[in-house]
GUMAR-394632 format. One line per 4 residues: their letters; for each residue x, y, z of N, C-alpha, C. Coordinates in Angstrom, 2 decimals, decimal comma. Atoms other than C-alpha are relative to their C-alpha. Example, Ala and Ser with C-alpha at 12.3 -4.5 7.8 and 13.67 -1.06 7.14 Angstrom:
<rs>
as	0,89/-1,19/0,00/12,30/-4,50/7,80/0,90/1,20/0,00 ~ -0,82/-1,19/-0,06/13,67/-1,06/7,14/-0,77/1,09/0,73;
</rs>
This chain:
<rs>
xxxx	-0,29/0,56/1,31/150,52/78,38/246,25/-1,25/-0,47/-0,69 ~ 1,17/0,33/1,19/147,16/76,82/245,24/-1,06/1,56/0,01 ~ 0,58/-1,61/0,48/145,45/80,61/245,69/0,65/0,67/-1,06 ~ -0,55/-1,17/1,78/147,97/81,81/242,75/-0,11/-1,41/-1,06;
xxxx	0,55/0,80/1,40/147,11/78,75/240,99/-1,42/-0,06/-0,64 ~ 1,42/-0,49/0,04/143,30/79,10/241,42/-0,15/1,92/-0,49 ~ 0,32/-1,82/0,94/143,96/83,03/240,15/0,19/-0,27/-1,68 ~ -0,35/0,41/1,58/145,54/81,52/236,87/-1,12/-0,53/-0,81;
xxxx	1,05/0,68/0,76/142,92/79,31/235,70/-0,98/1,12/-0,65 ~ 1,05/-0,70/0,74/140,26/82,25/234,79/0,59/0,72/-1,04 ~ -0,17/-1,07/0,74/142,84/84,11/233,06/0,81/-1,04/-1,49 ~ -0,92/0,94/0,84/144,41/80,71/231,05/-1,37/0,09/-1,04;
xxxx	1,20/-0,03/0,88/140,46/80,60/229,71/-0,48/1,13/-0,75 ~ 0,08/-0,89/0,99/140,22/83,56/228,78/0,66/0,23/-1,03 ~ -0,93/0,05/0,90/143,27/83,61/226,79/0,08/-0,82/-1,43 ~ 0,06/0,85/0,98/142,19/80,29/224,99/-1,25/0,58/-0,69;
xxxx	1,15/-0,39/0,58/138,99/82,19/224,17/0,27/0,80/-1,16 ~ -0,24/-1,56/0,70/140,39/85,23/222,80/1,03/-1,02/-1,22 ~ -0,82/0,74/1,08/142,63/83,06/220,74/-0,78/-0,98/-1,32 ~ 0,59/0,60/0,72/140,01/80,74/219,43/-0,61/0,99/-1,06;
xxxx	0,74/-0,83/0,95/137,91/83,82/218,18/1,24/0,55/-0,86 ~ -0,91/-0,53/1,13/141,12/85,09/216,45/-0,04/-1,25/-1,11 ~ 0,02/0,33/1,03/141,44/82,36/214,55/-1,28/-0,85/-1,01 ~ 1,44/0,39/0,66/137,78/81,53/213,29/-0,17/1,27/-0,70;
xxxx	0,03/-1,61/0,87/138,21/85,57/211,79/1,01/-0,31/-0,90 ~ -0,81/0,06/0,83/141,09/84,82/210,50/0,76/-1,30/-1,09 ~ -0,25/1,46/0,64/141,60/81,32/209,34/-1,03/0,04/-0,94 ~ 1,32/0,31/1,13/139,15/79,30/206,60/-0,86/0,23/0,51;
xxxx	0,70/-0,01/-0,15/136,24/79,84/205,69/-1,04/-1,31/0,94 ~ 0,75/1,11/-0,51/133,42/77,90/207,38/-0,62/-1,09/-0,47 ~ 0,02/0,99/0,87/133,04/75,43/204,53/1,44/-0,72/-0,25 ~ -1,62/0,56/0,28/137,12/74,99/204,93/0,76/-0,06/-1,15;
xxxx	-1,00/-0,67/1,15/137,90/76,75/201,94/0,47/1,18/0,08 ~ -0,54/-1,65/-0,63/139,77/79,54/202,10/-0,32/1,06/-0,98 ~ 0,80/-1,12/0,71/138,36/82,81/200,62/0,79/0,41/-1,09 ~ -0,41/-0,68/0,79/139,08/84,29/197,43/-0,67/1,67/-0,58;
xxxx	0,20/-1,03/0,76/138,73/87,95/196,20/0,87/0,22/-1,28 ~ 0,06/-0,19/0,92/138,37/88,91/192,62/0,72/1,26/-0,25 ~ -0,58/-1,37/0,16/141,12/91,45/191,34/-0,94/0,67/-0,65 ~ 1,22/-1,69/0,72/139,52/94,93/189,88/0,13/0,20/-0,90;
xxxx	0,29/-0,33/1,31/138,13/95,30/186,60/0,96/1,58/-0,53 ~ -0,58/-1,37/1,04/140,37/97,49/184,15/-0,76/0,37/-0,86 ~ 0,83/-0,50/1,45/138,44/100,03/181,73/0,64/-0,08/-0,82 ~ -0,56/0,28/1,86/138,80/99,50/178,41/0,30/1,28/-0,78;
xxxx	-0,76/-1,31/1,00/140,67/102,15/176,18/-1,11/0,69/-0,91 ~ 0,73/-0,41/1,07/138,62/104,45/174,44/0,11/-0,27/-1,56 ~ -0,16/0,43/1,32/137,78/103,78/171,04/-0,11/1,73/-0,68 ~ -0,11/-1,29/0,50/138,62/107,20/168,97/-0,88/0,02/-1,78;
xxxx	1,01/0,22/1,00/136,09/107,80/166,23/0,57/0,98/-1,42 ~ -0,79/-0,02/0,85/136,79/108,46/162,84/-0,19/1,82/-0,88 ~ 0,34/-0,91/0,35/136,50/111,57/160,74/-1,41/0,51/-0,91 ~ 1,48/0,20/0,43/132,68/112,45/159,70/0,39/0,96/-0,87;
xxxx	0,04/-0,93/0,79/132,21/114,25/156,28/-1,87/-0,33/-0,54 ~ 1,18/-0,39/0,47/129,00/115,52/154,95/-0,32/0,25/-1,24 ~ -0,60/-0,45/1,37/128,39/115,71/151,36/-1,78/-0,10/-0,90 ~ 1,49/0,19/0,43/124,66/116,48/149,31/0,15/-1,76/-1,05;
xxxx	0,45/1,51/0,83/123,19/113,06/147,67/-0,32/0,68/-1,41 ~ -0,21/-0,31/2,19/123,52/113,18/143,51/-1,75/-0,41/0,12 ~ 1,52/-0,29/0,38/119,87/114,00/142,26/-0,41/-1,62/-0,98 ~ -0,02/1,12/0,76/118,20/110,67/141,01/-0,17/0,40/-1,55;
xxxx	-0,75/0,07/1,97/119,12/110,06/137,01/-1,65/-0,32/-0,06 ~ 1,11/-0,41/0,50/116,14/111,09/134,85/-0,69/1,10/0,05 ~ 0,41/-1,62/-0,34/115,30/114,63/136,68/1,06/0,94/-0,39 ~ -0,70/-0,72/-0,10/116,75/117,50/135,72/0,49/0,50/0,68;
xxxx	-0,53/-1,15/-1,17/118,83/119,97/137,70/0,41/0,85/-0,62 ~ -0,69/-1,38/0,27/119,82/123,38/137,04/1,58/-0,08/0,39 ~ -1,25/-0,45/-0,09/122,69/123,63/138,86/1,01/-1,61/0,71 ~ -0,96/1,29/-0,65/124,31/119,88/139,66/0,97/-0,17/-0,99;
xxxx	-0,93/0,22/1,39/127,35/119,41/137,33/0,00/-1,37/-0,16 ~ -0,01/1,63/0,75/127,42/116,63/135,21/1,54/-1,11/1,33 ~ -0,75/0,66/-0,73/128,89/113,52/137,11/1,40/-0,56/-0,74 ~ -1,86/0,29/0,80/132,67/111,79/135,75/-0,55/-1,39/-0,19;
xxxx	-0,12/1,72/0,06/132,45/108,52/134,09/-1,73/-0,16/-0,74 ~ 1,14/-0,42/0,92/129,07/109,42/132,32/-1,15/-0,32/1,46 ~ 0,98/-0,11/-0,83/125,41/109,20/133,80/-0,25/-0,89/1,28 ~ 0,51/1,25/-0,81/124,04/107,25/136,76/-1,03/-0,64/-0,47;
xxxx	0,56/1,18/0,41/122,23/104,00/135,91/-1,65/0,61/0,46 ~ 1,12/-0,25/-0,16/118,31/104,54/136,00/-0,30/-0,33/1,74 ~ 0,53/0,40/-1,44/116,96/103,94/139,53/-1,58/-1,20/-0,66 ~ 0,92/0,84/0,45/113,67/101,68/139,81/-1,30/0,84/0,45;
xxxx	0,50/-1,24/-0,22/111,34/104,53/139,33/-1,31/-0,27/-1,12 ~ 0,89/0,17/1,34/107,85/104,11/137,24/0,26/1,57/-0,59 ~ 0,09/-1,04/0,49/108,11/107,74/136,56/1,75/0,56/-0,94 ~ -1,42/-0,52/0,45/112,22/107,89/135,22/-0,41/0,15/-1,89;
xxxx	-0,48/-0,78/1,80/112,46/109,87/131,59/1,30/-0,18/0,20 ~ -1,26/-0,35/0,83/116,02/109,02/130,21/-0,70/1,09/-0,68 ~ -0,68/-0,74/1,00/115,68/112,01/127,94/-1,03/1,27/0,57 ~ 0,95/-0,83/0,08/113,76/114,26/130,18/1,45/1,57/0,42;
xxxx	-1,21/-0,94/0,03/115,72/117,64/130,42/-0,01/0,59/-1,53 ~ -0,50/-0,38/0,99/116,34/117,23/126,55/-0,88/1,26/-1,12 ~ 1,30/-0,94/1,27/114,83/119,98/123,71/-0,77/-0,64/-0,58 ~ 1,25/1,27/0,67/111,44/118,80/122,72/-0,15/0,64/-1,78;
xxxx	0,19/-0,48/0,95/111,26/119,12/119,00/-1,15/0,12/-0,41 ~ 1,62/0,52/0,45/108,15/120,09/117,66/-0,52/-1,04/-1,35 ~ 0,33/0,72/1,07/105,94/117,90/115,63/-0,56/0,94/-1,13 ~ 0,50/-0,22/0,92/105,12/118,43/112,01/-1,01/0,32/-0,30;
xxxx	1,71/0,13/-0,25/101,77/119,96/111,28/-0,48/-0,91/-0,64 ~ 1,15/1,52/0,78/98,88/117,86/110,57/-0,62/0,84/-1,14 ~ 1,29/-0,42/1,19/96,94/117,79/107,39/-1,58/0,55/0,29 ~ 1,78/-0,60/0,42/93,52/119,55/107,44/-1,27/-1,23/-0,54;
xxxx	0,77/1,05/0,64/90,64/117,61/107,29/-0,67/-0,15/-1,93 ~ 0,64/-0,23/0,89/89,68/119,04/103,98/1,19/0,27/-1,13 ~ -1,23/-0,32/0,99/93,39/119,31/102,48/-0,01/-1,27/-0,81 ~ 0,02/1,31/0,47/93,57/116,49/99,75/1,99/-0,18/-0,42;
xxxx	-1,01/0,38/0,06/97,12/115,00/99,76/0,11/0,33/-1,71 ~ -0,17/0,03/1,41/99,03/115,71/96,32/1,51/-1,04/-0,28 ~ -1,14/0,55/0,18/102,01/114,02/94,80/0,52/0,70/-1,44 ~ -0,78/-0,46/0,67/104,63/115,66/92,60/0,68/-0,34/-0,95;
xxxx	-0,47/1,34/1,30/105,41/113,81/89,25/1,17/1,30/-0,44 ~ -1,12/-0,98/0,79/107,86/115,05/86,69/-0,18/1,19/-0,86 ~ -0,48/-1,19/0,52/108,19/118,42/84,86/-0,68/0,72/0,96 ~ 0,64/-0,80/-0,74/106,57/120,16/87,88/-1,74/-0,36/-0,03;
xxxx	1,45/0,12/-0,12/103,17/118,65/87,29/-0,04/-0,60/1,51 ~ 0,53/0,00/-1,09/101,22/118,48/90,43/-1,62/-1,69/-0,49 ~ 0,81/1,06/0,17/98,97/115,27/90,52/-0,77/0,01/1,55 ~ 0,75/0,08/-1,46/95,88/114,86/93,25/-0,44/-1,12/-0,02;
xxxx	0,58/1,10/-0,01/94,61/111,96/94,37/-1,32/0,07/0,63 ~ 1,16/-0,38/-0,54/90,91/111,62/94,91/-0,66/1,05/-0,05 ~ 0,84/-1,47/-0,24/89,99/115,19/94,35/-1,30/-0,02/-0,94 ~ 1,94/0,21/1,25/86,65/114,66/91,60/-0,56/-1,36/0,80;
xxxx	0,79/1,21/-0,04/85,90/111,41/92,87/-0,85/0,41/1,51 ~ 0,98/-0,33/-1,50/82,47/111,60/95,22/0,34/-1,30/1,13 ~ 0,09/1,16/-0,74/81,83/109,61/98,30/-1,00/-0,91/-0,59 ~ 1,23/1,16/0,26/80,44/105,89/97,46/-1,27/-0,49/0,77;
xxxx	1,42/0,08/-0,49/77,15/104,69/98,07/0,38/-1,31/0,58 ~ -0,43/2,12/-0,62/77,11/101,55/100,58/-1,43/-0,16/-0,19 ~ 0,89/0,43/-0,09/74,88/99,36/100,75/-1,03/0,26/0,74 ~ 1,35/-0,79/-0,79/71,20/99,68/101,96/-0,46/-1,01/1,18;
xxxx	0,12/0,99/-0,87/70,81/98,08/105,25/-0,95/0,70/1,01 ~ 1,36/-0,19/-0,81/67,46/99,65/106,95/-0,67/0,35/-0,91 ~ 1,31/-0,24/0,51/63,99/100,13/106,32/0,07/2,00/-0,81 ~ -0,27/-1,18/0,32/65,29/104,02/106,18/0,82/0,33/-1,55;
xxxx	-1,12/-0,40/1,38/67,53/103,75/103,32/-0,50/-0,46/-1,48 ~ 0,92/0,71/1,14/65,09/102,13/100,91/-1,14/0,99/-0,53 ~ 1,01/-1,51/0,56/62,45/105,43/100,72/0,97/0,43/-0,72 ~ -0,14/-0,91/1,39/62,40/107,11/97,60/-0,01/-0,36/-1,22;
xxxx	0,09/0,10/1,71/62,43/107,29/94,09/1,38/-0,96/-0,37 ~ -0,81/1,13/1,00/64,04/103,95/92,24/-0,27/0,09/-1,66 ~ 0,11/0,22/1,74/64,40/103,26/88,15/0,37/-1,66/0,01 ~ 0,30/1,56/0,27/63,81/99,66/87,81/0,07/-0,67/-1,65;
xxxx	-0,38/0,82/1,70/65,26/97,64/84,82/-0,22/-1,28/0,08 ~ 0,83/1,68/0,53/63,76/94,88/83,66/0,68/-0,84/-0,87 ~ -0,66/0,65/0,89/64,77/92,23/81,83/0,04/-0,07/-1,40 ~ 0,00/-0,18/1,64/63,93/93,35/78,24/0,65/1,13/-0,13;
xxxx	-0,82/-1,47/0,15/66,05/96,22/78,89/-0,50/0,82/0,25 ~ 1,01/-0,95/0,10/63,35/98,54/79,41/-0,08/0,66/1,34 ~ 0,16/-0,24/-1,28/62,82/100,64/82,76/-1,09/0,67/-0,03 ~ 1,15/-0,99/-0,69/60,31/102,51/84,79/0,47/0,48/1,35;
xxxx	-0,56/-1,08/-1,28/60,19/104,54/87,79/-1,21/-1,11/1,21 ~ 0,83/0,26/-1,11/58,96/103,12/91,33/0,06/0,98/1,12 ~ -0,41/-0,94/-1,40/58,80/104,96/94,65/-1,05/-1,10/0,73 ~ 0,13/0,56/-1,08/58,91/103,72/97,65/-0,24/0,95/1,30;
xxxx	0,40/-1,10/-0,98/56,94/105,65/100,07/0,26/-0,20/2,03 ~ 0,44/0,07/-1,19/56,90/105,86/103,80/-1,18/0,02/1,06 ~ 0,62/0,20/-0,40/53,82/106,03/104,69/-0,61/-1,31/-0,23 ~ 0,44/1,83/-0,06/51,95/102,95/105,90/-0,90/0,12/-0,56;
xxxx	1,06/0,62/0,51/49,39/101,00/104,52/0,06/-1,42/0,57 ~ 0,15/1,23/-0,98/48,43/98,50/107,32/1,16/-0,52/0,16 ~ -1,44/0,29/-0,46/51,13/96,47/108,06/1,23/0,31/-0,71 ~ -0,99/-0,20/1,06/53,41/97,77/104,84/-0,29/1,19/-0,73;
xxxx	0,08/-1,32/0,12/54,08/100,88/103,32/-0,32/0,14/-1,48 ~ 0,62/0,00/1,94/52,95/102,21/100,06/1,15/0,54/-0,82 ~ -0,70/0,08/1,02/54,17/101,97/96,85/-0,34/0,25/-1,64 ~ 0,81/-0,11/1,81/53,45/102,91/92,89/1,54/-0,11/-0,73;
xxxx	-0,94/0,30/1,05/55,16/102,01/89,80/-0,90/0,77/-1,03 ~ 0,06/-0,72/1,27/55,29/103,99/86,26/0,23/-0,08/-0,56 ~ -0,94/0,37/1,16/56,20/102,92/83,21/0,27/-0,76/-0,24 ~ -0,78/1,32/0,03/56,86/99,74/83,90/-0,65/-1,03/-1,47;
xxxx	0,50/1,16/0,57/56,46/97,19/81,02/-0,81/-1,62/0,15 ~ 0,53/1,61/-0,04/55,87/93,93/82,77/-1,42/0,47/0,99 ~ 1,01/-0,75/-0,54/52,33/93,91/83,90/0,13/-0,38/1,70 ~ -0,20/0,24/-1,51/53,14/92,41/87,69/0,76/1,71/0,39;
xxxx	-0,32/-0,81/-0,27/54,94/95,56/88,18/-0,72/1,05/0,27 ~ 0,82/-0,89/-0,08/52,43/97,78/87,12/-0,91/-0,09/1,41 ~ 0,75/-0,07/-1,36/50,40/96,44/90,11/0,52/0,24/1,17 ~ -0,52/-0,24/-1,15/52,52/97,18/92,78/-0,08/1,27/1,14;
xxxx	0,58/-0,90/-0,87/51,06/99,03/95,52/0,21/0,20/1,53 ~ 0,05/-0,48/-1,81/52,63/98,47/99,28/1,80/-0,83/-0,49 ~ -1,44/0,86/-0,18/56,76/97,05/100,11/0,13/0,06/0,82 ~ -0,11/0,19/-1,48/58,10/96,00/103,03/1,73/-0,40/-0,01;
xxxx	-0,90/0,58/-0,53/61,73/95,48/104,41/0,39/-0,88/1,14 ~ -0,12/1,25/-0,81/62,68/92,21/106,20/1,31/-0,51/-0,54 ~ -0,80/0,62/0,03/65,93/90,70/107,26/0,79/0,22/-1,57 ~ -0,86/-0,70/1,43/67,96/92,84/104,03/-0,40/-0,44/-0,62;
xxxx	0,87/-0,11/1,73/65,61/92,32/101,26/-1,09/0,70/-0,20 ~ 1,65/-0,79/0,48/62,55/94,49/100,02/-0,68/-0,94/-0,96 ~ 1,56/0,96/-0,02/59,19/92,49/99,18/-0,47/1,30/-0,76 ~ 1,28/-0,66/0,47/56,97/94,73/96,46/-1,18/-0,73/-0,34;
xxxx	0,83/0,76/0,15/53,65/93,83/96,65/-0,93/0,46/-0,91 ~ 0,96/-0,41/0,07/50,41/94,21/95,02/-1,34/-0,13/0,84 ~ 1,04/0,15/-1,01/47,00/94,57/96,15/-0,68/-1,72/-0,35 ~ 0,42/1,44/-0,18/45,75/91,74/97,75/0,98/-0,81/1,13;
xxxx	-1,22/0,12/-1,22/48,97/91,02/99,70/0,87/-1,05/-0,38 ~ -0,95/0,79/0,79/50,92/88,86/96,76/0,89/0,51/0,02 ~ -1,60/-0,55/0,00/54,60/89,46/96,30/0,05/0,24/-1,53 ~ -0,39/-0,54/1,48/55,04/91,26/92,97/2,34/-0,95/-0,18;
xxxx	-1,29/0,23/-0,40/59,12/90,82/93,49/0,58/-0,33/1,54 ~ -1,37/0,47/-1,02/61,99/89,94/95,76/1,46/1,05/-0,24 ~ -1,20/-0,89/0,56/65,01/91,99/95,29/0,92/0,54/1,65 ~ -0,79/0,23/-1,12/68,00/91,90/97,83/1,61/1,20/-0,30;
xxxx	-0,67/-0,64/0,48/70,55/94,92/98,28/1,27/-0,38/-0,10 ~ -1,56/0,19/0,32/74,18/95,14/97,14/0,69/0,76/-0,12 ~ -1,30/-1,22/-0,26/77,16/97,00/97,01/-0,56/1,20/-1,13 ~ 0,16/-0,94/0,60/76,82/100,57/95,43/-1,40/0,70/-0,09;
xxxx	1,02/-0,29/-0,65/73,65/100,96/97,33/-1,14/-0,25/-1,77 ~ 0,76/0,45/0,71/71,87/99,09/94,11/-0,82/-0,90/0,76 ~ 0,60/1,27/-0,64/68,97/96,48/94,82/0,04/-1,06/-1,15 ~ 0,36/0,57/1,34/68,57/93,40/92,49/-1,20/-1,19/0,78;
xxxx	1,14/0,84/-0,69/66,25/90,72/92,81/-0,81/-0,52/-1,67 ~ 0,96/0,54/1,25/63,86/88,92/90,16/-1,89/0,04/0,34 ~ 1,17/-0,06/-0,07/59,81/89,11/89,59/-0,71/-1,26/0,39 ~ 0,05/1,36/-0,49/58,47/86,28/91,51/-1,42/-0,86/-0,84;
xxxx	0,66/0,83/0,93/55,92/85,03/89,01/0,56/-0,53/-1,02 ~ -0,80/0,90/1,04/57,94/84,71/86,17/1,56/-0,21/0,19 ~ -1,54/-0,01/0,09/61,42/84,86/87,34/0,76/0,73/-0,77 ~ -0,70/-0,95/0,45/62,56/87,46/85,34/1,19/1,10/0,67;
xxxx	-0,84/-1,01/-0,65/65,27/89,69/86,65/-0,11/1,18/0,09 ~ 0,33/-1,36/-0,36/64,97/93,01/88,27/0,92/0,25/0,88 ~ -0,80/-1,03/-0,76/67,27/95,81/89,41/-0,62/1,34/0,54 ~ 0,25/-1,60/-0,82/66,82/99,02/91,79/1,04/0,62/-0,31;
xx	-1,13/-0,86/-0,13/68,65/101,94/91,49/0,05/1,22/0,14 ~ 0,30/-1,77/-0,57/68,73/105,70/92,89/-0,05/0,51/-1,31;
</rs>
């Protein structure tokens, strides 16, 4: 009897063994919570896509086209374009010819007369504003009414150019032999290097001026 009790004992331990490891597999976890698995992700329903159409883009407004038909509801609004013509496309009318430089405008009065404007009248003389525009032959009127002839030469004579008078009545005149232009007035002098006159130009390419000894008045004139 104690030899079949001494056989039992190895096989009672084993039994509690095999039992313990069952339930350390199968019981809680080893934190003494009991395990959870995560049910399985469902895919998501396709999404069905819609119907694609294709269609040319309207030509931007301001270019022509040959063959785009006019749009419904009138034009499209300009775009922001430095180069957009509203009215390009349209028939260019031509311009009117031009006058001729040498055509003189007319105007058309009553019974068919033809009237011109400007056609006899010359070009005016301007005023004389260089040393260049003062050579040549003047007629100098004096103050007793009387004239003579001066010229005004271009060639020099030391610092001032030469000069003769003809005819003249007053005798300062007669001496006048060199002139000079300075700051728009002509200076006739005589010899010696006195100022016969003064005389300052003016409209209609006249000079005037007075005789600087006696103050008398004196005009130039082509």
């Amino acid at each position: 009897m104690f030899l079949k009790a001494a056989g039992l004992v190895p096989l009672l331990a084993l039994t509690a063994c095999a039992g313990s490891q069952r339930f350390s597999l199968d019981g809680p976890g080893r934190s003494g919570m009991p395990t959870y698995d995560p049910p399985p992700l469902q895919s998501a329903p396709p999404i069905s896509s819609g119907p694609v159409t294709s269609e040319p883009l309207p030509p931007p407004g301001g270019y022509p086209t040959a063959s785009a038909p006019a749009s419904p509801g009138g034009a499209l609004p300009p775009p922001q374009d430095p180069y957009y013509n509203p009215n390009a496309g349209a028939p260019v009318t031509a311009a009117p010819p031009s006058a001729q430089p040498g055509e003189v405008p007319t105007l058309r009065g009553g019974g068919g007369q033809v009237a011109t404007l400007g056609g006899g009248a010359g070009p005016a003389r301007g005023a004389v504003s260089s040393r260049d525009g003062v050579v040549g032959n003047w007629t100098a009127r004096e103050a007793t009414g009387g004239s003579c002839k001066v010229q005004l030469s271009s060639a020099p004579a030391l610092d001032l150019y030469r000069a003769n008078a003809a005819g003249c009545a007053n005798r300062d005149l007669q001496k006048v032999t060199a002139w000079d232009y300075r700051d728009g007035e002509v200076y006739l002098y005589q010899q010696g290097g006195s100022v016969v006159a003064r005389l300052r130009a003016s409209d209609g390419g006249a000079m005037n001026g007075a005789v600087t000894k006696s103050g008398a008045a004196l005009s130039l004139n082509r």
